[in-house]
Backbone bond lengths (Angstrom), bond angles and torsions (degrees), N, CA, C in turn:
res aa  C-N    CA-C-N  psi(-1)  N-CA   C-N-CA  omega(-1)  CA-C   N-CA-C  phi
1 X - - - 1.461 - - 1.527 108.31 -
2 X 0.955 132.82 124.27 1.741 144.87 170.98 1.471 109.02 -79.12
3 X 1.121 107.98 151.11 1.373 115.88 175.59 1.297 139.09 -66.08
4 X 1.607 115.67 -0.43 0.965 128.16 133.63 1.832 137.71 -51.86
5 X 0.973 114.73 -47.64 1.399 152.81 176.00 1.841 110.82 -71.18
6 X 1.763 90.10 -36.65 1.283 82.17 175.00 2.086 122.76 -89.72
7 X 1.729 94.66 -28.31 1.326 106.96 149.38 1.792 116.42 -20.28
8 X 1.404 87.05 -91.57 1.709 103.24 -162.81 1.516 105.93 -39.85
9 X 1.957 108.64 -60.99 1.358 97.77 -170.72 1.782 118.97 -76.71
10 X 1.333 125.60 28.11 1.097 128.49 170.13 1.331 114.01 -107.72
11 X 1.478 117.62 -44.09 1.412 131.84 -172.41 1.509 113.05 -90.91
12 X 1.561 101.37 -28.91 1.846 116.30 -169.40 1.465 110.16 63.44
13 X 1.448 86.36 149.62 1.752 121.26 -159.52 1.628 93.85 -46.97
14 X 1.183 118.98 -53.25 1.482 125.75 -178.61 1.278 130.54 -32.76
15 X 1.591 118.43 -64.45 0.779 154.75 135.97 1.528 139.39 -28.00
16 X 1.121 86.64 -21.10 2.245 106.27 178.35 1.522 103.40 -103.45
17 X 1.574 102.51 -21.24 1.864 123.66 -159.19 1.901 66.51 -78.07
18 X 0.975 119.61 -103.03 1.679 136.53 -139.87 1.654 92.99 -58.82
19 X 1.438 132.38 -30.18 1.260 100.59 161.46 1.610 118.14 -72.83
20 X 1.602 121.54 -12.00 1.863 103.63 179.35 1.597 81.27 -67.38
21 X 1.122 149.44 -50.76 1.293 133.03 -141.16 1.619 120.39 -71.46
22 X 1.970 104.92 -27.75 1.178 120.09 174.83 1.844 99.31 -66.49
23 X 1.212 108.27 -51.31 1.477 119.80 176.55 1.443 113.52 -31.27
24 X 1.533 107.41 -61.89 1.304 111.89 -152.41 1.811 117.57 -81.91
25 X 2.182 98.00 -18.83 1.163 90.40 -178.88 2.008 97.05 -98.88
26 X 1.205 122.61 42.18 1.320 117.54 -174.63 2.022 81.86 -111.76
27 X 1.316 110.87 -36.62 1.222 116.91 -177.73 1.924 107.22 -45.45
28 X 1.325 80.71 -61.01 1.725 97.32 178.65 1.384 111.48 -39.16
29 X 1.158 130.79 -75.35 1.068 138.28 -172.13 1.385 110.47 -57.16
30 X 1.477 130.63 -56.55 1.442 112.19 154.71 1.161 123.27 -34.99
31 X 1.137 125.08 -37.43 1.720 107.68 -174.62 1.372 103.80 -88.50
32 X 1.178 128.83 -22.09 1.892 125.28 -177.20 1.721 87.75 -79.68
33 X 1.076 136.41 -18.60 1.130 124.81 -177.74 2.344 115.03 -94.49
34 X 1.240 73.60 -38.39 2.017 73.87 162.63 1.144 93.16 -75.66
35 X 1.285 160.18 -32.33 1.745 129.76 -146.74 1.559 93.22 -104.47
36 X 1.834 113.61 -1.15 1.485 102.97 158.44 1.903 121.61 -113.07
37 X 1.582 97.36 11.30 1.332 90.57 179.71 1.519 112.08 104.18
38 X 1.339 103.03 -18.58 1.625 104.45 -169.47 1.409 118.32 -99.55
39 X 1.307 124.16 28.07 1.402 146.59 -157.64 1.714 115.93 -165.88
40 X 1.498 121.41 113.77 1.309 126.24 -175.92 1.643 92.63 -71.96
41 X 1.652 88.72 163.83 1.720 101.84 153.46 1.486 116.32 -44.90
42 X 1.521 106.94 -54.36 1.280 112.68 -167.33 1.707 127.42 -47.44
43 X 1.583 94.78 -43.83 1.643 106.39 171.28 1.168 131.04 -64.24
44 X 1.804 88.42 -30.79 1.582 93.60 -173.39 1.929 95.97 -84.02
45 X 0.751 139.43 -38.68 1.856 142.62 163.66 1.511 86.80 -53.29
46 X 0.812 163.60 -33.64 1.820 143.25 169.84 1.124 130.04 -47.23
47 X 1.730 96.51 -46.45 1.112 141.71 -163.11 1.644 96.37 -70.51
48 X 1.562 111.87 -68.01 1.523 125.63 -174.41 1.218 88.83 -56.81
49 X 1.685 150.28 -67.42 1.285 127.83 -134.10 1.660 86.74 -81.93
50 X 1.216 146.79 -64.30 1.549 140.30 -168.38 1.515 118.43 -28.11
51 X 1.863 94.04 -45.73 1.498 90.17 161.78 1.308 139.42 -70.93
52 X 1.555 112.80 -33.37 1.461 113.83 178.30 1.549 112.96 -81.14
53 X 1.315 112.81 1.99 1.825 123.76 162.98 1.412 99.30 -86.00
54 X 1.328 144.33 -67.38 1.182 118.77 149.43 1.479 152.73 -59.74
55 X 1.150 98.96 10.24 1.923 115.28 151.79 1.470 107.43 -73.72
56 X 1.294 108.87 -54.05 1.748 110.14 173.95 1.153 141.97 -18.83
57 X 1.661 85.42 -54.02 1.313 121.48 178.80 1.174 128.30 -59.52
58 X 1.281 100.45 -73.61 1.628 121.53 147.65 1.666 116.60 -20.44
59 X 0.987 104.49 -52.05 1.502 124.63 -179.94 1.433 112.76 -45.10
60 X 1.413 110.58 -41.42 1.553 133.41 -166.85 1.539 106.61 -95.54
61 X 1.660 110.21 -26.11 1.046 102.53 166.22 1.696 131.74 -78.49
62 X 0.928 105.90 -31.60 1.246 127.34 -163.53 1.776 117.16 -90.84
63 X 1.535 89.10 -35.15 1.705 93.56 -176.51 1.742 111.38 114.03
64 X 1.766 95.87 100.77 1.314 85.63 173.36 1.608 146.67 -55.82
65 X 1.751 80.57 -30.88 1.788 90.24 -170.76 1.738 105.28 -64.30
66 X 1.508 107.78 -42.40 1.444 111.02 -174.03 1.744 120.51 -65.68
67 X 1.305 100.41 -10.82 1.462 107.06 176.20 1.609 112.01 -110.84
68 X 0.678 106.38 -16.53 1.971 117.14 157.92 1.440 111.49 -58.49
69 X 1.579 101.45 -55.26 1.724 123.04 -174.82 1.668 91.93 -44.83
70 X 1.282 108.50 -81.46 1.449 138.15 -168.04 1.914 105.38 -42.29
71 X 1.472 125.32 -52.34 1.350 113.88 172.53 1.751 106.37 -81.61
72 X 1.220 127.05 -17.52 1.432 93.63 142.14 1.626 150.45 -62.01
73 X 1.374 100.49 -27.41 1.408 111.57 165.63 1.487 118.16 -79.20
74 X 0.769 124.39 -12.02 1.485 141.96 172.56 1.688 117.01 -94.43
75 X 1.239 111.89 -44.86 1.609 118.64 158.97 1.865 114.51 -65.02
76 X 1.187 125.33 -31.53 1.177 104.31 157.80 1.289 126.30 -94.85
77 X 0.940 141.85 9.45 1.708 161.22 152.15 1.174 83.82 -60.19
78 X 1.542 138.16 -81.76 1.199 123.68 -146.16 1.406 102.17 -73.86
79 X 1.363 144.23 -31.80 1.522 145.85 162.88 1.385 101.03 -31.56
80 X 1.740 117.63 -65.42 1.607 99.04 -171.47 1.226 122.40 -85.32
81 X 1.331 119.45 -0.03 1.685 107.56 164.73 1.483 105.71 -74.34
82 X 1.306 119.92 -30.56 1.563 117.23 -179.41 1.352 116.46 -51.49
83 X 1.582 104.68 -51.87 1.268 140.58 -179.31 1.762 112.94 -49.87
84 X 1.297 92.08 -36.29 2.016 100.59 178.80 1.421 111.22 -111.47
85 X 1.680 111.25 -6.53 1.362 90.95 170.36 1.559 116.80 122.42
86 X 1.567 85.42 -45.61 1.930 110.15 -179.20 0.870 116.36 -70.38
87 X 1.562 141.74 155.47 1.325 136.65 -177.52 1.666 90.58 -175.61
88 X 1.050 121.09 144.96 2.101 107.67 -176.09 2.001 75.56 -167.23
């Protein structure tokens, strides 16, 4: 079991769910706070790794293969908007 895995089934899926969410809006605010100066690199890189520890997670919850599937289809989507120019 990885430490991902060991997360969820210690803390539960529930529970890992509403901390990515605490995670993700702590992200936010670091970054509205670097684009005014009021936030180092450093916090805001705290910020990214907490979240992608709770992406992990998520990861385990949800199903890796099906979320692999999904940012491949999504990684070439973003190739051809690059590719044409578009991006919205």
């Amino acid at each position: 079991m990885n430490i991902y895995q060991l997360a969820v089934a210690t803390f539960g899926s529930e529970r890992q769910k509403k901390q990515a969410i605490e995670e993700l809006s702590e992200l936010s605010l670091a970054l509205i706070h670097s684009m005014s100066g009021k936030a180092t690199q450093e916090a805001v890189i705290d910020e990214i790794v907490d979240v992608i520890i709770m992406m992990r997670q998520l990861t385990e919850i949800y199903g890796e293969e099906a979320i692999n599937k999904r940012i491949e289809y999504k990684l070439d989507r973003l190739k051809a908007r690059i590719k044409s120019g578009y991006y919205d």
